[in-house]
C-alpha positions as a printed Julia matrix, in Angstrom:
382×3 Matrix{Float64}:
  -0.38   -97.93   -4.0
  -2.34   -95.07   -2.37
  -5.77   -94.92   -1.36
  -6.9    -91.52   -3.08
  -9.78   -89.84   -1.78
 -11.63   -88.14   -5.35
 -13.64   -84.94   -4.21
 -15.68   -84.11   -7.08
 -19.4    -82.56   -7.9
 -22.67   -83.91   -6.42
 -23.4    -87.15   -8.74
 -26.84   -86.44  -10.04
 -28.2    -87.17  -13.87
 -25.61   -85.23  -15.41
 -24.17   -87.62  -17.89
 -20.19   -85.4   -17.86
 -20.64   -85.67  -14.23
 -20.61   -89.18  -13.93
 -18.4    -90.25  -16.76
 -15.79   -87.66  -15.64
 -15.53   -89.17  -11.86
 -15.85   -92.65  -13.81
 -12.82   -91.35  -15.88
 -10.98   -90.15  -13.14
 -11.01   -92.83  -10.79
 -10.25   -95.25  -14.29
  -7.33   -93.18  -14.46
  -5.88   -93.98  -10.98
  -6.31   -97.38  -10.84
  -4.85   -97.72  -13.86
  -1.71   -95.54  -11.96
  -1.63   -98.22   -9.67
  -3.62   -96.67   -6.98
  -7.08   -97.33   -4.78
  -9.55   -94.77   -5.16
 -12.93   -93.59   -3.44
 -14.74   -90.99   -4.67
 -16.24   -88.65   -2.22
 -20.61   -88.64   -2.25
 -20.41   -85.49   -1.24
 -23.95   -83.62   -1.41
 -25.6    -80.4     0.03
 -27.58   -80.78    2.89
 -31.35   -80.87    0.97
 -29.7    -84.35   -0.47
 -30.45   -86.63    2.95
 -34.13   -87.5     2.56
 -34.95   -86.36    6.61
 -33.9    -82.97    5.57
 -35.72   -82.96    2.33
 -38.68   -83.6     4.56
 -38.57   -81.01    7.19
 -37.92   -78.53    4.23
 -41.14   -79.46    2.63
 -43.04   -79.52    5.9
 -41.38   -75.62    6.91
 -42.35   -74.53    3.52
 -45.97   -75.63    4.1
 -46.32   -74.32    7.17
 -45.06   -70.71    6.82
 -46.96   -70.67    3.06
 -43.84   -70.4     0.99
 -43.51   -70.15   -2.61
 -42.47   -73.43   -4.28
 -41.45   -74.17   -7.35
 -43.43   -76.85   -9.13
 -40.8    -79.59   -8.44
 -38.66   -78.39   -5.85
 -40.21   -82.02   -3.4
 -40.16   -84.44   -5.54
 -40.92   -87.57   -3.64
 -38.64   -90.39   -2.78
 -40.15   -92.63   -5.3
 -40.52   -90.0    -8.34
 -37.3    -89.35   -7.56
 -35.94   -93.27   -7.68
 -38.12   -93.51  -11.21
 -36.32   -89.93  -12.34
 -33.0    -91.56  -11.41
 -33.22   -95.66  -11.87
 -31.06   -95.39  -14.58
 -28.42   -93.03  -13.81
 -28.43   -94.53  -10.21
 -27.92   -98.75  -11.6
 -24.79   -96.72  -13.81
 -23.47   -95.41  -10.55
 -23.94   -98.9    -8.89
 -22.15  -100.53  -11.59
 -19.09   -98.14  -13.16
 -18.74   -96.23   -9.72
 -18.75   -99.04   -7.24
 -16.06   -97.05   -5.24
 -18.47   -94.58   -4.35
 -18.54   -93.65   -0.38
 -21.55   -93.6     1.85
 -23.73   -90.22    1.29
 -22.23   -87.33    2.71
 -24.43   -83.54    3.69
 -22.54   -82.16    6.33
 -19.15   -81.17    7.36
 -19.14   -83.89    9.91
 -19.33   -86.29    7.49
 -16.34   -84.92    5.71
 -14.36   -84.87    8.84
 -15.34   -88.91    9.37
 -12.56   -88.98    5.9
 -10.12   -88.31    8.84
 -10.5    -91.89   10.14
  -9.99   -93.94    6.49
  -6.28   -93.79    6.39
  -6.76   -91.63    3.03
  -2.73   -90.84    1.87
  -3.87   -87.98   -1.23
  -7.13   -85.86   -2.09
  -7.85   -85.31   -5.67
 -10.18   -82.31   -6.08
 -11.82   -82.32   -9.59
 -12.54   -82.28  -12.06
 -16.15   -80.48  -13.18
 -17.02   -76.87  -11.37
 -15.52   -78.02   -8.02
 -14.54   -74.46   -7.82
 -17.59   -72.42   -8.51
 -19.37   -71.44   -5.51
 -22.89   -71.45   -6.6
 -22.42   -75.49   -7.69
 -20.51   -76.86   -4.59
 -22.39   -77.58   -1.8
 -19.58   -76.19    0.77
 -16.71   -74.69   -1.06
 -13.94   -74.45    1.68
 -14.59   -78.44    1.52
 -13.1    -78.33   -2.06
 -10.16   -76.64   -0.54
  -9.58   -79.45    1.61
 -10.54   -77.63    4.99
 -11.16   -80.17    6.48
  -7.8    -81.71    6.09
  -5.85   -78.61    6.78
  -4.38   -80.2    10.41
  -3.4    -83.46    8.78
  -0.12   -84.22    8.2
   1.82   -86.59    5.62
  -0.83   -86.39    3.04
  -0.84   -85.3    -0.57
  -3.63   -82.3    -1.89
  -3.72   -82.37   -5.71
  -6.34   -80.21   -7.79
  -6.8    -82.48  -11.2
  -8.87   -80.49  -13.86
 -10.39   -78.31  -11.47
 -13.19   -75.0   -13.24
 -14.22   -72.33  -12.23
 -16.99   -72.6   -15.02
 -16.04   -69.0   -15.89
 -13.99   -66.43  -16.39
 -14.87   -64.03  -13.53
 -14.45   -64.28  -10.14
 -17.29   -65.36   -8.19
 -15.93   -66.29   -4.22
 -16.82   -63.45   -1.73
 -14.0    -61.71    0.14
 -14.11   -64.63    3.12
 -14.59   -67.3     0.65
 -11.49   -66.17   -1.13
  -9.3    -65.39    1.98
 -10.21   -68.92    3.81
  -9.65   -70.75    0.23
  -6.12   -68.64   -0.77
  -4.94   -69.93    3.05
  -5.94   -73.51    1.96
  -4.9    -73.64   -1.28
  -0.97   -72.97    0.17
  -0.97   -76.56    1.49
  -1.51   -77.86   -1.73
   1.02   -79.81   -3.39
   0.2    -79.3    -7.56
  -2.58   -77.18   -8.74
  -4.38   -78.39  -12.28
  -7.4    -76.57  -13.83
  -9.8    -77.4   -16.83
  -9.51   -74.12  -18.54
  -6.62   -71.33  -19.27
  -8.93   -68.71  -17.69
  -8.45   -71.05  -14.41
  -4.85   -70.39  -14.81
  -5.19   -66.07  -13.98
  -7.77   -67.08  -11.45
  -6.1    -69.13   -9.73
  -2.55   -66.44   -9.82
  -4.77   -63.57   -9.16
  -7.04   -64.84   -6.66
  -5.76   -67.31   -4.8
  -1.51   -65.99   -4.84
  -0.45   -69.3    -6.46
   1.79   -68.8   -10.21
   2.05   -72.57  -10.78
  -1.46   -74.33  -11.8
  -1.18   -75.7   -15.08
  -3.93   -76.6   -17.32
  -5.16   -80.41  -18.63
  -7.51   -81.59  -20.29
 -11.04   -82.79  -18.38
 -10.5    -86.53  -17.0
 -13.07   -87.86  -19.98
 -10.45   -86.97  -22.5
  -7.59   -89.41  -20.18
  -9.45   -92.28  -21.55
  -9.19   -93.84  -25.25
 -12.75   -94.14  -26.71
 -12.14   -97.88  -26.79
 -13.14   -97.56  -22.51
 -16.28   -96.04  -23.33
 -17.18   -98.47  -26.03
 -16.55  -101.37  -23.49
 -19.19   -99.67  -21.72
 -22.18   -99.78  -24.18
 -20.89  -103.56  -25.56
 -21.14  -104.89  -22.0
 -24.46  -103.24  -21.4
 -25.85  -104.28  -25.05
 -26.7   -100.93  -25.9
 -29.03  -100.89  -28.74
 -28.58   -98.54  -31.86
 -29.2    -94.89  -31.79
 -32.81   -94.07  -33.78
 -30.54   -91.57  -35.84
 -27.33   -90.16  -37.26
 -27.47   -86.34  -35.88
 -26.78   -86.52  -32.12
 -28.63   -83.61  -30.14
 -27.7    -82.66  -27.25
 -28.58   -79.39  -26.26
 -29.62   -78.27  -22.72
 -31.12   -75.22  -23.1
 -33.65   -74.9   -26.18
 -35.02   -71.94  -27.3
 -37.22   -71.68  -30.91
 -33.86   -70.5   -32.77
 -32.13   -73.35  -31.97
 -34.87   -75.86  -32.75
 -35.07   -74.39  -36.47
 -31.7    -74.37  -36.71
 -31.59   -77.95  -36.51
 -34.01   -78.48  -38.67
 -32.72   -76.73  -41.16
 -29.43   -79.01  -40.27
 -30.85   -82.16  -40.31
 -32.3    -81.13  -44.21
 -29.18   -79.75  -45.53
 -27.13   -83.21  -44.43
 -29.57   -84.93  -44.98
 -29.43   -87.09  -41.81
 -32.22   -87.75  -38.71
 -32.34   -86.67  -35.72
 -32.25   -87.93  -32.66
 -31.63   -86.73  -28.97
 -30.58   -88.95  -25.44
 -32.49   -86.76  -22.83
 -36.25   -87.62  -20.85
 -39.21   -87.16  -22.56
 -39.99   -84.19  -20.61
 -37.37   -82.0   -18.17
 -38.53   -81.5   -14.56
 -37.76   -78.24  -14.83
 -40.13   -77.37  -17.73
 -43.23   -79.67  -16.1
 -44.96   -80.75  -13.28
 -43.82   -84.31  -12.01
 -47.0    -86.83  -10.98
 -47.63   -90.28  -10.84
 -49.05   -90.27  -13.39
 -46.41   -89.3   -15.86
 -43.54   -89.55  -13.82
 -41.44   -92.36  -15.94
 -41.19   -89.35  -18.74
 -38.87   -87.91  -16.78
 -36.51   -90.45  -16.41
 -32.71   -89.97  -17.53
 -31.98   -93.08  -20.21
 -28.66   -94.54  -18.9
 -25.72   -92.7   -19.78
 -24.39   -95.89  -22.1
 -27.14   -94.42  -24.09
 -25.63   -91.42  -24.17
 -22.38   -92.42  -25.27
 -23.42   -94.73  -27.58
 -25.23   -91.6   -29.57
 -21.31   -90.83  -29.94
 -20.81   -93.94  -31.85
 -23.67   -94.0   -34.38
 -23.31   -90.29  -35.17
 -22.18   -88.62  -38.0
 -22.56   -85.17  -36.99
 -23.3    -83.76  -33.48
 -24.92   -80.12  -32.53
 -24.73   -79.6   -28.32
 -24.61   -76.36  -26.25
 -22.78   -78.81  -23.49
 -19.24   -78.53  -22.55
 -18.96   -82.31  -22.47
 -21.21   -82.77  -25.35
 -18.45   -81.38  -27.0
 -15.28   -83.45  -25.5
 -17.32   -86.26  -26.49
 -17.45   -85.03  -30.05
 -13.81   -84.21  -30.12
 -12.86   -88.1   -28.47
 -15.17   -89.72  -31.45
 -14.02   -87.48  -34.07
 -17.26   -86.37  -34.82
 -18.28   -83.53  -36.76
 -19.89   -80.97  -34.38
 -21.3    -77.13  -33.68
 -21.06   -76.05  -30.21
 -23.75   -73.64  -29.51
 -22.65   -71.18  -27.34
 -24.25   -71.6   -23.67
 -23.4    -68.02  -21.63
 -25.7    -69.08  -19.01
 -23.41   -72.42  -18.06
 -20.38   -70.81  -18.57
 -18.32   -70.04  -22.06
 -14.92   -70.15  -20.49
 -15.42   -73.77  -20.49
 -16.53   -74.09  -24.47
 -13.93   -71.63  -25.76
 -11.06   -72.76  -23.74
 -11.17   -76.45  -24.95
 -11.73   -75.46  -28.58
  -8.9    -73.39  -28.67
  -7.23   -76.16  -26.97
  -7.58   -78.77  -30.32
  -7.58   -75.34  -32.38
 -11.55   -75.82  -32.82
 -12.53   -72.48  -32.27
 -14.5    -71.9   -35.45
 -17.01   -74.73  -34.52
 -18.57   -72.66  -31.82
 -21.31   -70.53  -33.08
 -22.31   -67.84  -30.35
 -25.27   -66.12  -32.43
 -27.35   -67.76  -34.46
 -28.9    -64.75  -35.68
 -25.42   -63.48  -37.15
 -24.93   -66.89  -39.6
 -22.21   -68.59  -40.45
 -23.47   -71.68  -38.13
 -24.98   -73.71  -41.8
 -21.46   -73.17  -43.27
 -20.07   -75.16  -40.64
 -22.46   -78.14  -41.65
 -19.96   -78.69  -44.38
 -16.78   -77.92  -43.15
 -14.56   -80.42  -42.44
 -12.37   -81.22  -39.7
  -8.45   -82.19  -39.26
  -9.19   -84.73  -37.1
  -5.38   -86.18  -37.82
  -3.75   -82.79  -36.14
  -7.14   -83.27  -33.05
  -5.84   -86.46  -32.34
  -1.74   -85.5   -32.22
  -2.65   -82.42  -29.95
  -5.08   -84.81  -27.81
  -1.92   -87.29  -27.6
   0.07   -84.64  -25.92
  -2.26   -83.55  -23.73
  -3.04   -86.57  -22.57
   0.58   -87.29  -22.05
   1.12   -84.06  -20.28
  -1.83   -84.73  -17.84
  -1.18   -88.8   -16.72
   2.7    -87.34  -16.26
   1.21   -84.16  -13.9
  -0.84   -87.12  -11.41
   2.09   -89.51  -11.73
   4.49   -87.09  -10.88
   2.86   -85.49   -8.23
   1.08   -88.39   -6.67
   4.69   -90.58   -6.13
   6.41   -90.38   -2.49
């Protein structure tokens, strides 16, 4: 058994966040191992710094944005939910870390491997230091295995500056396997960072059978969705709101949506009206899985979720997030007609009604899944 040290994305309310570390470290126990997944935030996380930021801004009259302080307490409301999931399903959580000193105090755990992955571990803008997802620093230590599992890029170009990419191609050459989330990752990874053998698996959520994820929402009594067409879509705009209202009419099936009231991003946060903000907990969220019969999202693991459940689903294209992600995993399960990139240009209410081979998803998912435990046992053994 090895204690594994999981160095993934900043665990916030982003419901593929946490149920991709969940899956993850599932996964490893399940290999036999002892994992701890890294709390690994930028600075502006620890609540001193968050503070001092606030106080510099008000003194030297800077522009804020309407929610850039939220308080401690809006902030516990915000999160009570996705925090108590955290507390329960990711018990093996470390102590929060902001700095590079923190990361360095891994040293002193007797930590044998580092998993980096899976989620946008490898996009710069999203990482809160990314030499740190290179492993920098463990470069000095000796005897222990690095292993990138499902790591993105979350696009298709390259987005490291020249020192980024010249301190993260020396660190990637102590390495010992290379996975990434999407085929794109595959030329970025050759081109970029001189290494010819990553491989690509499928995101950790998809290692799991959906019987895990419905142990979830039985043990936390989860109570039925209000409807039968799941909506999860991040970004809205007024085309995408008619389109799925003209959806919900053609198949005849209502709608319903796991997200706040109101986005923090879109409205100003009191106390007043603070608990409309708050993320409902993400057994919620799968559970909209279970009771749907068709799902539209513009998330990337909106759709993995629709492809475990078998669920009838549009992807709306999200170029903002990163398409990379959406068209690599539908070409994966040979899905590609179910994203729609352009409303405008139709096709999208065609799809209501087309059906899917769910019996040749599920052999491809079989072998991918297959092909992925065998890349961490294989490379995580003495």
């Amino acid at each position: 058994m090895k204690k594994i040290a999981i160095l993934t994305q900043p665990l916030h309310d982003n419901y593929g966040g946490l149920l991709q570390a969940y899956a993850l470290k599932e996964t490893l126990k399940f290999l036999g191992h002892s994992p701890l997944v890294v709390n690994r935030h930028g600075a502006g996380a620890h609540p001193f710094r968050r503070k001092l930021s606030k106080l510099k801004s008000t003194l030297l009259n800077r522009p804020v944005t309407p929610n850039q302080y939220l308080s401690d307490r809006e902030r516990a409301v915000i999160s009570e939910k996705t925090i108590g999931f955290r507390a329960q399903y990711i018990p093996e959580l470390s102590k929060l870390i902001t700095s590079q000193r923190g990361m360095n105090s891994l040293l002193t755990q007797n930590i044998d491997a580092y998993v980096v992955g899976s989620d946008q571990c490898w996009r710069p803008r999203y990482s809160p230091c990314i030499s740190n997802y290179f492993l920098d620093f463990a470069k000095e230590s000796k005897g222990i295995k690095r292993i990138a599992y499902a790591v993105s890029f979350g696009t298709a170009e390259w987005e490291f500056n020249d020192a980024d990419t010249l301190e993260c191609k020396n660190l990637l050459k102590l390495f010992d396997a290379i996975s990434v989330r999407e085929d794109d990752g595959v030329a970025l990874v050759q081109n970029h960072l001189d290494r010819a053998d990553a491989v690509h698996v499928l995101d950790p959520t998809m290692l799991l059978q959906t019987s895990a994820y419905d142990r979830i929402t039985t043990e936390q009594k989860v109570p039925d969705s209000s409807g039968n067409l799941k909506v999860y879509v991040l970004d809205k705009n007024k085309e995408k709101e008619e389109f799925i209202r003209q959806a919900a009419s053609r198949l005849q099936l209502e709608t319903f949506e796991v997200m706040p009231e109101r986005r923090v991003q879109q409205e100003k946060v009191t106390d007043a009206n603070v608990e409309l903000f708050k993320y409902p907990c993400p057994s919620q969220w799968l559970k909209g899985f279970q009771d749907a019969q068709f799902v539209i999202t513009d998330s990337f693991h909106g759709t993995v979720f629709s492809i475990l459940y078998n669920k009838p689903f549009i992807a709306l294209g999200n170029e903002r997030r990163g398409m990379s992600r959406f068209t690599s995993l539908l070409k994966m399960f040979g899905l590609q007609d179910r994203l729609v990139l352009d409303l405008k240009a139709g096709g999208a209410t065609e799809l209501l009604e087309q059906s899917v081979d769910w019996q040749q998803v599920n052999e491809i998912l079989s072998r991918e899944r297959e092909k992925a435990m065998n890349f961490l046992k294989d490379n995580l053994e003495p």
